[in-house]
KEPAMI-539883 format. One line per 5 residues: number of its first residue (from 1); their letters; for each residue x, y, z of C-alpha. Coordinates in Angstrom, 1 decimal. Layout:
REM KEPAMI-539883
NUM> a> X/Y/Z  ...
//
This chain:
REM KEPAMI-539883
1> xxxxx> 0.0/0.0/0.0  1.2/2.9/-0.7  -1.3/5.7/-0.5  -1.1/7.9/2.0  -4.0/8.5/4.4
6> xxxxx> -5.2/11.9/4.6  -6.8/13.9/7.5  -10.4/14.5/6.8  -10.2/17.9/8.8  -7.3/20.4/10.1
11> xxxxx> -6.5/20.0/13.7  -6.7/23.7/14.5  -9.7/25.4/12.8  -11.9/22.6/11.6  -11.6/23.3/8.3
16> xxxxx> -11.8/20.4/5.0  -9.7/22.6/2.4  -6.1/20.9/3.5  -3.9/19.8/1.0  -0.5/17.7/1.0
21> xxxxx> 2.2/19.6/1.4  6.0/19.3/-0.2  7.0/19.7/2.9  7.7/16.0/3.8  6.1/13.0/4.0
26> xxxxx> 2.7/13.4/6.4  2.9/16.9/6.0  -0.3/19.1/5.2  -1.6/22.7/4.7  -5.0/23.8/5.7
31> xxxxx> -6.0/26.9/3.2  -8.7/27.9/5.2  -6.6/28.9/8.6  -3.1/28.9/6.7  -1.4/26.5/9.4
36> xxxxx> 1.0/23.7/7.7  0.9/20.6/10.4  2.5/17.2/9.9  0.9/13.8/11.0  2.7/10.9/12.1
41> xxxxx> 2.2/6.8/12.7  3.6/6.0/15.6  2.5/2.0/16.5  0.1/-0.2/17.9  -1.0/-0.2/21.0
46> xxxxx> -1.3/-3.1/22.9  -5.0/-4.8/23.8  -4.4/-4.0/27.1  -3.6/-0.4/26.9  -6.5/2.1/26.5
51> xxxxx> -5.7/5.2/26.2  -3.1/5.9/28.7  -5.3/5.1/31.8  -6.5/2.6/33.2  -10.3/2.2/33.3
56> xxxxx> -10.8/-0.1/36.4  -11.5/1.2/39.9  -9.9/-0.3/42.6  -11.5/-1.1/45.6  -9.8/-1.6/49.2
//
């Protein structure tokens, strides 16, 4: 595979209008608030990982 995915919105103003950017690989520019951002893979996570916290309460 090797298309790359693309954002379906800019990060910082909402906008749609963003386009790939020459800046490098993952990078894009949003015409509508004129920011240039770049978007980045970085792994799985694990099954047992969700999100950073964990979502069980412990009882004494």
């Amino acid at each position: 595979m090797s298309e790359r995915a693309a954002p379906f919105f800019c990060p910082y103003c909402g906008d749609e209008d963003l386009r790939p950017s020459e800046a490098g690989h993952g990078a894009w520019e949003c015409h509508g608030c004129r920011r240039a951002f770049q978007l980045k893979f970085l792994g799985l996570l694990s099954p047992t990982v969700h999100g950073g916290t964990s979502h069980e309460q412990h009882r004494d």
